[in-house]
SEDOFI-877001 format. One record per residue (C-alpha): residue number from 0; residue in three letters; x, y, z. Coordinates in pm, 1 decimal. Example, Ala and Ser with C-alpha at 12.3 -4.5 7.8 and 13.67 -1.06 7.14 Angstrom:
<martors>
MARTOR   nr  rest        px        py        pz
MARTOR    0   Ala    1230.0    -450.0     780.0
MARTOR    1   Ser    1367.0    -106.0     714.0
</martors>
This chain:
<martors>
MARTOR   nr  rest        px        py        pz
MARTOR    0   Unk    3257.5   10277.9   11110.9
MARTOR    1   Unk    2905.6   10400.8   11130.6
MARTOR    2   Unk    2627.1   10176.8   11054.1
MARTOR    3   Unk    2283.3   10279.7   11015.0
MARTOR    4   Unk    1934.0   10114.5   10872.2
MARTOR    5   Unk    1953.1    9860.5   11133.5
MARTOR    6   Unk    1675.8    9594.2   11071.6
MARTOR    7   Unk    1534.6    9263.6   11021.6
MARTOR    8   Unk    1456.6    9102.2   10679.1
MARTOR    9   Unk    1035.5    9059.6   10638.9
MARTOR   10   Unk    1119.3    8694.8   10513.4
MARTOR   11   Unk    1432.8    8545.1   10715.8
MARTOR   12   Unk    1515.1    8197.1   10849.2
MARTOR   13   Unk    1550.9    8031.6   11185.3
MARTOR   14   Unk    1867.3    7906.9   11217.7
MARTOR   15   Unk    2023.3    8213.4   11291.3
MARTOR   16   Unk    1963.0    8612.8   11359.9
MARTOR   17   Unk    1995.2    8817.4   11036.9
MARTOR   18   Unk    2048.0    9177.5   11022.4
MARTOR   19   Unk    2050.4    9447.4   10732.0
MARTOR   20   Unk    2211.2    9776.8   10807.3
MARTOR   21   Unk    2393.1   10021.5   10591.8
MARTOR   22   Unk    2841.2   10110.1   10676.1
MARTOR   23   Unk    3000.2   10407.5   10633.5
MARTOR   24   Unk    3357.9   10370.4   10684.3
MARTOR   25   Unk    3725.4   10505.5   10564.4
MARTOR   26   Unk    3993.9   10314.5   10439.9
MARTOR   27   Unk    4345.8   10534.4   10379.3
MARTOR   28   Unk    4123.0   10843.2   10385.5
MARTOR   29   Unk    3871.7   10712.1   10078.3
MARTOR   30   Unk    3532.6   10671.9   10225.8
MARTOR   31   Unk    3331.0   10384.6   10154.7
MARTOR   32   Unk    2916.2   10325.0   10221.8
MARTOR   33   Unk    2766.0    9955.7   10151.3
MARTOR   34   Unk    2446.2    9768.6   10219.0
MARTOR   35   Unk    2550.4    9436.2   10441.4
MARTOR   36   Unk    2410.8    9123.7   10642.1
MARTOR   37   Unk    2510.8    9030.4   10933.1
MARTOR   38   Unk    2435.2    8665.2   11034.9
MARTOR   39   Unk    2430.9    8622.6   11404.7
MARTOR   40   Unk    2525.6    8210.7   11535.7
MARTOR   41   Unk    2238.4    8107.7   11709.4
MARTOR   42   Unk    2280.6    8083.0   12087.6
MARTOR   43   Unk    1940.5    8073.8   12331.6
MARTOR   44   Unk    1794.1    7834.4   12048.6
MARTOR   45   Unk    1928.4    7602.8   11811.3
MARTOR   46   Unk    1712.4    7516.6   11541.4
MARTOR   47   Unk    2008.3    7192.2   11455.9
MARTOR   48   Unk    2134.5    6969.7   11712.9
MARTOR   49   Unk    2541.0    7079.2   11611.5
MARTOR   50   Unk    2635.4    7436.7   11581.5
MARTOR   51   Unk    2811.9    7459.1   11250.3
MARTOR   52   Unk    2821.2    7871.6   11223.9
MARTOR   53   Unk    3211.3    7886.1   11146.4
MARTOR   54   Unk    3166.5    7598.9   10880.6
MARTOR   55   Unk    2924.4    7729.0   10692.0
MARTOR   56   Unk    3092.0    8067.9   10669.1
MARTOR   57   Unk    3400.3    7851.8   10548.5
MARTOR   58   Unk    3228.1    7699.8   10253.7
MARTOR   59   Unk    3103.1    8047.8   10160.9
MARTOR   60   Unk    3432.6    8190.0   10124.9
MARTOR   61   Unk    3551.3    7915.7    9971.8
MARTOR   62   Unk    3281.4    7936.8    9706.4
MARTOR   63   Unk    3295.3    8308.3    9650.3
MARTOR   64   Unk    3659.5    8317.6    9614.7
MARTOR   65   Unk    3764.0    8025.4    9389.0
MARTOR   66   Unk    3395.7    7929.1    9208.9
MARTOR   67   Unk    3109.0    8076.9    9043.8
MARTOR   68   Unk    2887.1    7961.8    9247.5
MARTOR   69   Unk    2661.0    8277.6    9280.0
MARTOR   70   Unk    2686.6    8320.0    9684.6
MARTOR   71   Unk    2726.2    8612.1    9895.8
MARTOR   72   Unk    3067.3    8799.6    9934.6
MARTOR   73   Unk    3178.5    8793.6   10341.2
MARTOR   74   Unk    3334.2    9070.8   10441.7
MARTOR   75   Unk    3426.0    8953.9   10788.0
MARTOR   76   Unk    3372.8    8664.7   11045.9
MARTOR   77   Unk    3375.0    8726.6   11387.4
MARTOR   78   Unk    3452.1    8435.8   11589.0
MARTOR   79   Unk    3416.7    8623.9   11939.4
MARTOR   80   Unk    3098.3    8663.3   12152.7
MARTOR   81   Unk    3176.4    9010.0   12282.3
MARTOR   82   Unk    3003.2    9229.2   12007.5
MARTOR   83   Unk    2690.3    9091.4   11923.9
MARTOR   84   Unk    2696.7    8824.4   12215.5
MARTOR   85   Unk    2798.7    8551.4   11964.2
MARTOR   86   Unk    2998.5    8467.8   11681.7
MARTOR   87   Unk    2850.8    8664.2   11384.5
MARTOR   88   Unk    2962.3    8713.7   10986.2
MARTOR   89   Unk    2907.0    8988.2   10783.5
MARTOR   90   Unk    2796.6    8981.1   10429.3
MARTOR   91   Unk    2733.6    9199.5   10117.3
MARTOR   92   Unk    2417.4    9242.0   10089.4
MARTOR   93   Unk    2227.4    9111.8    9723.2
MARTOR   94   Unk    1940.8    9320.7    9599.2
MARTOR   95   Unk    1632.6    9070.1    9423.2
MARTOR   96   Unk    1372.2    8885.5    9531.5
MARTOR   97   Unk    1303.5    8540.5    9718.8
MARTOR   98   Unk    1043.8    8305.7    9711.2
MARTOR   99   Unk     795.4    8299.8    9995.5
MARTOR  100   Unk     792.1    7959.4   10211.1
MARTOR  101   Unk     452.0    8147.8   10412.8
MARTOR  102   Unk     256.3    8147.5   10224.1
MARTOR  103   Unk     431.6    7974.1    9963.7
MARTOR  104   Unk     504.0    8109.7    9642.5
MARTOR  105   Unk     260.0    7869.8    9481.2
MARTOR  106   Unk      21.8    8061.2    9657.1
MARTOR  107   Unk     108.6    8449.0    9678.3
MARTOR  108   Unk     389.0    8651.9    9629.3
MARTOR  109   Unk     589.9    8777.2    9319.6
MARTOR  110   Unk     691.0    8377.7    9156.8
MARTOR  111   Unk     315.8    8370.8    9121.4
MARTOR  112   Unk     259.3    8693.1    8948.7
MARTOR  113   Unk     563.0    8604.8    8733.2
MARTOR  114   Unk     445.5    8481.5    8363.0
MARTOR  115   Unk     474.5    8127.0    8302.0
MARTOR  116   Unk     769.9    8217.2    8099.8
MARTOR  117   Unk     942.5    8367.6    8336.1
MARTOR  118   Unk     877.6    8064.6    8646.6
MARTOR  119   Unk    1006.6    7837.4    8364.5
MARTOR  120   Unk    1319.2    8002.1    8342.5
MARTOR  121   Unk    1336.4    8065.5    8719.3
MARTOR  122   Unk    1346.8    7692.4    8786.4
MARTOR  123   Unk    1617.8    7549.2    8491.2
MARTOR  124   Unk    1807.9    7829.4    8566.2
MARTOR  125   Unk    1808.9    7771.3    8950.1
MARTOR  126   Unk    1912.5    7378.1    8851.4
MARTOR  127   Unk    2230.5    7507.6    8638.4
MARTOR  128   Unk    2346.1    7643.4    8987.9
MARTOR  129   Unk    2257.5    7347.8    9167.5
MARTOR  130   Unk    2446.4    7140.0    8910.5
MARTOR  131   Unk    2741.4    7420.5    8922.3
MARTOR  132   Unk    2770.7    7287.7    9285.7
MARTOR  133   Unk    2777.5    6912.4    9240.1
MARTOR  134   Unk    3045.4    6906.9    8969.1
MARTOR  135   Unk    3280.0    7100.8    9199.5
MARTOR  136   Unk    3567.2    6921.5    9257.9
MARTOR  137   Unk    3580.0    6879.1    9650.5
MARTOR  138   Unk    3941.5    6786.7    9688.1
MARTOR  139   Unk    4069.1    7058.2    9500.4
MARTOR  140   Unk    3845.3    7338.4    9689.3
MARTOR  141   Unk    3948.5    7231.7   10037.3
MARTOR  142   Unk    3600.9    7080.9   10160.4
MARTOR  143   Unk    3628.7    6819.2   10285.4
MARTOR  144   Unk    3605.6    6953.7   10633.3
MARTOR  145   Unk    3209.8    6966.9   10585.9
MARTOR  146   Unk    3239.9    6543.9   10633.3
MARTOR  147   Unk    3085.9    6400.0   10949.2
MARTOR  148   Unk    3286.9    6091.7   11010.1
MARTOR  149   Unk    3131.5    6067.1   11343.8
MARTOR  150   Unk    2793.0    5961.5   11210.4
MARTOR  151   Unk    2904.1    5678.5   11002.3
MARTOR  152   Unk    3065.4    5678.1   10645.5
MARTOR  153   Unk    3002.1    5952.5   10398.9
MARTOR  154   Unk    2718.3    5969.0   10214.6
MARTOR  155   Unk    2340.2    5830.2   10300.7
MARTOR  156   Unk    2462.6    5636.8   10590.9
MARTOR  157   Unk    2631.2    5946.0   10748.9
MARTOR  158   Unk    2347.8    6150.9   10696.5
MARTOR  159   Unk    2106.8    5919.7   10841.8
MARTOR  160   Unk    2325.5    5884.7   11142.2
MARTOR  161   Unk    2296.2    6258.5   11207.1
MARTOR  162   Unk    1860.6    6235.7   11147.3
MARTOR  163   Unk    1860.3    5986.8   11367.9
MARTOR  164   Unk    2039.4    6196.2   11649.1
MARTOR  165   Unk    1818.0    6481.8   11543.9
MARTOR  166   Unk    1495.5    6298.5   11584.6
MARTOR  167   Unk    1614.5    6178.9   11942.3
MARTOR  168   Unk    1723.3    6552.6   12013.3
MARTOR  169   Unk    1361.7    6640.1   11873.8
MARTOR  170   Unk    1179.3    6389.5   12051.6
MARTOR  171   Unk     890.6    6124.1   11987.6
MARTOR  172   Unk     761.8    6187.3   11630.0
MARTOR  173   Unk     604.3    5833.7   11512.8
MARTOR  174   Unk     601.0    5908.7   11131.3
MARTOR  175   Unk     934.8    6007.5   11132.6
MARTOR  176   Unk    1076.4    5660.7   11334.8
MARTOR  177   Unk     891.7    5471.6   11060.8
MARTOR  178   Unk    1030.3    5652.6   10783.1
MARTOR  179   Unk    1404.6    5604.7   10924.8
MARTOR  180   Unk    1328.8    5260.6   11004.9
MARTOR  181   Unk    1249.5    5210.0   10602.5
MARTOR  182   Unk    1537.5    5415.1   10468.5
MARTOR  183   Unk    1779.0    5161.1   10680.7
MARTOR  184   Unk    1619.1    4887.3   10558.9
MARTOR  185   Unk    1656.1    4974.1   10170.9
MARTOR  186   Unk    1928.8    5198.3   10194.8
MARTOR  187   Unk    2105.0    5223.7    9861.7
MARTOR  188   Unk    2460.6    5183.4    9759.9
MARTOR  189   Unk    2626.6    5469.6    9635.5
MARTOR  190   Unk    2901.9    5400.1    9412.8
MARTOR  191   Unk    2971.8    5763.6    9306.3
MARTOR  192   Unk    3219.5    5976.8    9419.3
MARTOR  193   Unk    3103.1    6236.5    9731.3
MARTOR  194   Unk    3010.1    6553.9    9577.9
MARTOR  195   Unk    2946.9    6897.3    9798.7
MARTOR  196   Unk    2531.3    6905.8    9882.3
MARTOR  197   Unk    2424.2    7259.9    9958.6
MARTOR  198   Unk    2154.0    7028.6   10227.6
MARTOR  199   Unk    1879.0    7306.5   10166.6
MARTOR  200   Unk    1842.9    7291.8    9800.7
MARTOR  201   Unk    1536.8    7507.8    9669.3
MARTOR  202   Unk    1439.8    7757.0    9497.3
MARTOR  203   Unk    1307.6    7983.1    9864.9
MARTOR  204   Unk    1658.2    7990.9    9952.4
MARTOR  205   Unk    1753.3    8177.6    9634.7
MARTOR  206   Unk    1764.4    8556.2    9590.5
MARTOR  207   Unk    1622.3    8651.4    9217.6
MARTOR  208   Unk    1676.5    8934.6    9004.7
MARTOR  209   Unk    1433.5    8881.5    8719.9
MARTOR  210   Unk    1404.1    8551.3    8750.3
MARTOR  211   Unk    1786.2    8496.2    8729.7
MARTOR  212   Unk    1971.9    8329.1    9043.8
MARTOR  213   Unk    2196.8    8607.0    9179.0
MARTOR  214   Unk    2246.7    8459.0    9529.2
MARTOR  215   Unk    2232.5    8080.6    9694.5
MARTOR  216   Unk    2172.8    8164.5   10074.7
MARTOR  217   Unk    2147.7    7919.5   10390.6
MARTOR  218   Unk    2436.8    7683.0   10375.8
MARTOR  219   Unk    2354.7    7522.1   10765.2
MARTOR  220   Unk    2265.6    7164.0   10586.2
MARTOR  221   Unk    2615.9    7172.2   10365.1
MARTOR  222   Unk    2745.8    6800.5   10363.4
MARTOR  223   Unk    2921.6    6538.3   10125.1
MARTOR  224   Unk    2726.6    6290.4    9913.8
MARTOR  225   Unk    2510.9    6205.2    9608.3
MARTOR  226   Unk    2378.7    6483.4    9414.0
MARTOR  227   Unk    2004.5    6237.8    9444.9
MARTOR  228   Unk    1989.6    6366.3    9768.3
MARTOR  229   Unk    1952.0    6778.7    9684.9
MARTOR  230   Unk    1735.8    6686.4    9358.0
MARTOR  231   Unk    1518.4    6516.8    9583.1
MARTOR  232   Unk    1501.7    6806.2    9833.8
MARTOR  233   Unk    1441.5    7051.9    9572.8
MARTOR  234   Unk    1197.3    6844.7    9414.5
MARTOR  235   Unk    1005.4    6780.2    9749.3
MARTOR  236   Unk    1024.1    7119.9    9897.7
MARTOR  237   Unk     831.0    7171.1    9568.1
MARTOR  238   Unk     561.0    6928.4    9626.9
MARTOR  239   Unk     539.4    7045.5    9971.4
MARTOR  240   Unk     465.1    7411.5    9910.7
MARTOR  241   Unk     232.8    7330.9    9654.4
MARTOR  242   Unk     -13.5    6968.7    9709.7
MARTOR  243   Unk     170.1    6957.3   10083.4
MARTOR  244   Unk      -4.3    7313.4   10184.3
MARTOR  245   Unk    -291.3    7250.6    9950.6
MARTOR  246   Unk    -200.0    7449.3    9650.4
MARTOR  247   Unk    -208.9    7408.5    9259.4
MARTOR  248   Unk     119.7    7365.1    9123.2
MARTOR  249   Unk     213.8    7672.0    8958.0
MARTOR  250   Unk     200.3    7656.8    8573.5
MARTOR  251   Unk     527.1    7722.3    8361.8
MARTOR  252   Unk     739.2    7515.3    8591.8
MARTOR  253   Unk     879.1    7214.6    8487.1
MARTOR  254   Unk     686.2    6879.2    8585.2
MARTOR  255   Unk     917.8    6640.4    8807.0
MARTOR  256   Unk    1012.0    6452.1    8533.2
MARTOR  257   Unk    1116.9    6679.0    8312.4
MARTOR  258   Unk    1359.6    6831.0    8570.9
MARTOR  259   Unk    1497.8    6468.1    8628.2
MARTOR  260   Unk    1543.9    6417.5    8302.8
MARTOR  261   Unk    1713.9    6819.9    8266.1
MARTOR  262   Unk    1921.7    6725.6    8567.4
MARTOR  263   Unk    2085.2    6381.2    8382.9
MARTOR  264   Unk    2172.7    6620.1    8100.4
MARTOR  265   Unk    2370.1    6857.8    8311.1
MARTOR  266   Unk    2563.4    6597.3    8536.0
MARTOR  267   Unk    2584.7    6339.4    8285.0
MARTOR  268   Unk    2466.0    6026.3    8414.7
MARTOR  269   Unk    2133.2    5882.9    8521.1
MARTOR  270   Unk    1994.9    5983.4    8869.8
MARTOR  271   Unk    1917.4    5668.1    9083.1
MARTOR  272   Unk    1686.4    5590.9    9358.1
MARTOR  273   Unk    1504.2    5931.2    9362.0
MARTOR  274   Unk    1230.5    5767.9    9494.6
MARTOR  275   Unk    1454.6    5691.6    9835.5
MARTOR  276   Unk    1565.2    6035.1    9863.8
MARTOR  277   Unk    1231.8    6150.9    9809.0
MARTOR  278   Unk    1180.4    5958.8   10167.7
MARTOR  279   Unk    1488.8    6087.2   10306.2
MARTOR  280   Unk    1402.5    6447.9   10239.9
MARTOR  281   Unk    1027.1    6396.9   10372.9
MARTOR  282   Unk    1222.1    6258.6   10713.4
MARTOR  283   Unk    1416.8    6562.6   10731.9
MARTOR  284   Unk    1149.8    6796.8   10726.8
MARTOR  285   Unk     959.6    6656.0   10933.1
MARTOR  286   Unk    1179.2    6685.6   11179.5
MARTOR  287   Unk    1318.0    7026.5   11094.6
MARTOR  288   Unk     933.4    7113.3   11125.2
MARTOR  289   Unk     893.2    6936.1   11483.6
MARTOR  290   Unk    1213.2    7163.2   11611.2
MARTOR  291   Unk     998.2    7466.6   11432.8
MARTOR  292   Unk     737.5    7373.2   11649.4
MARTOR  293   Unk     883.0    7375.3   11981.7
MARTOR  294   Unk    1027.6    7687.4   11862.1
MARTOR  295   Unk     694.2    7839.8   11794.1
MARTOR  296   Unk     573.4    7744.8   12152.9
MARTOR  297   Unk     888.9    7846.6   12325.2
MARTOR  298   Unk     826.6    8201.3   12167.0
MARTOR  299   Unk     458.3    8183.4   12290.6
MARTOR  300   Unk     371.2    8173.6   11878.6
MARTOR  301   Unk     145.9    7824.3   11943.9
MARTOR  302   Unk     -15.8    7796.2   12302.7
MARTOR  303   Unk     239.1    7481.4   12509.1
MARTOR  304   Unk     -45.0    7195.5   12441.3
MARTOR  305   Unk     -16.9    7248.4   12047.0
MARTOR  306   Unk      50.1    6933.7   11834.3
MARTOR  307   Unk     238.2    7109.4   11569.5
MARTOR  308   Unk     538.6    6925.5   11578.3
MARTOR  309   Unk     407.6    6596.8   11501.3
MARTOR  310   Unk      91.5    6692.1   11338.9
MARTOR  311   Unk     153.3    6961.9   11002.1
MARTOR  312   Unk     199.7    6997.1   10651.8
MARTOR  313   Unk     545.4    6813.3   10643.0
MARTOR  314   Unk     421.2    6498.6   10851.5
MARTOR  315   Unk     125.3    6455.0   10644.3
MARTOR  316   Unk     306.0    6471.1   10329.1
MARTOR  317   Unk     548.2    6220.2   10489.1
MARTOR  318   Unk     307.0    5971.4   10561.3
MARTOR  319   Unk     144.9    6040.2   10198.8
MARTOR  320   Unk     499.5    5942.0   10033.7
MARTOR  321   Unk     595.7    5644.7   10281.3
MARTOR  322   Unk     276.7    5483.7   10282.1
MARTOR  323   Unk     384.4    5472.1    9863.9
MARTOR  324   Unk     640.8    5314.9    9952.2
MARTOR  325   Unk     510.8    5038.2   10150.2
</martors>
């Protein structure tokens, strides 16, 4: 094989090393050139306290072979270190166009110089996929390997079993204690059936082609439980990139409520306790955002006495929504 066009995406996350780069190769003497992705596990810094790198390439396949949820094709998984020095996958690689997370799309970037038409569409047709992945049936696709019995039983309580051993890996972030401390005491019961949760549900991990979803990337948060949960992330991440980093909302996409109300359409039923989930997804990223920081001073990006991790957009818009609740 010979690859060529190594580099690194201009937008690209931090849970793990991506690479573009074009492959010539021959297969029974027909030659075959494609653009491709490899995604390299993390190993000098973890951005999540549990390596999960095999498991999300798992749900990937699983997706692109037997749904049609839009995701990209992998090629091959490599579950050795002696290549790239870790266990890497390799991906087709989708042409489009992703929103920007810095600056956000509400304030720059192509979603911005999109007509209000256009955003509209953008966003219900981003919540038809979202809803294509909580009506999959979990049994039937093999899933249920994504479950994390050891932090309590599926759902809510699971999932704030793993924050709270994130925000002990993370360290002392105040806000964050308080707003686990108030999601225990009104945690909901969820009678509905566990459904797959893509974890990192928005629209900036989404590659467009005019304005159409062609690609749901960054599967690292994939877990079992009520579809609340991702409406609430996708809703917050939302509110954070616009009145979190002190931005006007973008016109032409849908208010809150009107995606709520979209949302009970598609699955059918009412959506209960947003307004919980809203918390829970603040608490997450916060904490995502304090591990961001360390990472930013471990790189020499913020000087070693910065108080980014418990002082930024994501903590203040955490306190803004718990002190609602209280």
């Amino acid at each position: 094989m010979h690859v060529s066009g190594l580099r690194t995406p201009s937008l690209s996350g931090f849970s793990s090393e991506t690479l573009l780069f074009d492959a010539e190769w021959a297969d029974d003497g027909v030659r075959h050139r494609e653009s491709l992705v490899a995604r390299v596990a993390p190993t000098a810094y973890r951005l999540f306290p549990d390596p999960r790198f095999e498991e999300c390439c798992r749900v990937m396949r699983i997706l692109d072979r037997d749904t049609d949820v839009p995701v990209p094709a992998i090629r091959w998984y490599e579950s050795g270190a002696g290549a790239l020095g870790a266990p890497f996958v390799v991906m087709e690689q989708v042409a489009g166009q992703v929103p920007s997370d810095q600056p956000t799309y509400h304030q720059e970037g192509w979603v911005t110089e999109a007509s209000p038409a256009d955003r509209e569409r953008l966003w219900w047709r981003s919540l038809e996929v979202l809803a294509g992945i909580h009506t999959l049936d979990v049994d039937a696709l093999g899933l249920g390997f994504v479950d994390r019995p050891e932090y309590g039983r599926t759902g809510i309580d699971q999932q704030l079993g793993y924050y709270e051993r994130f925000l002990a890996w993370v360290g002392d972030l105040p806000v964050a204690r308080a707003a686990l401390e108030w999601l225990r005491a009104h945690q909901p019961a969820e009678t509905g059936p566990p459904r797959l949760l893509w974890g990192d549900a928005r629209i900036g991990n989404i590659i467009y082609r005019d304005c159409e979803p062609c690609a749901v990337l960054d599967w690292e948060m994939v877990t079992l439980g009520q579809p609340e949960v991702d409406l609430a992330w996708f809703l917050y991440l939302d509110r954070h990139h616009s009145e979190g980093s002190a931005a006007a909302r973008l016109s032409g996409l849908p208010s809150p409520a009107d995606t709520v109300a979209a949302y009970e359409r598609l699955l059918g039923r009412p959506m209960r306790d947003l307004a919980y989930y809203e918390v829970f997804a603040g608490l997450r990223f916060a904490v995502i955002m304090a591990r961001l920081g360390q990472l930013f001073i471990d790189f020499a990006l913020l000087p070693p006495d910065s108080d980014f991790s418990t002082d930024n957009t994501a903590t203040r818009l955490l306190r803004v929504i718990l002190d609602a609740r209280c």
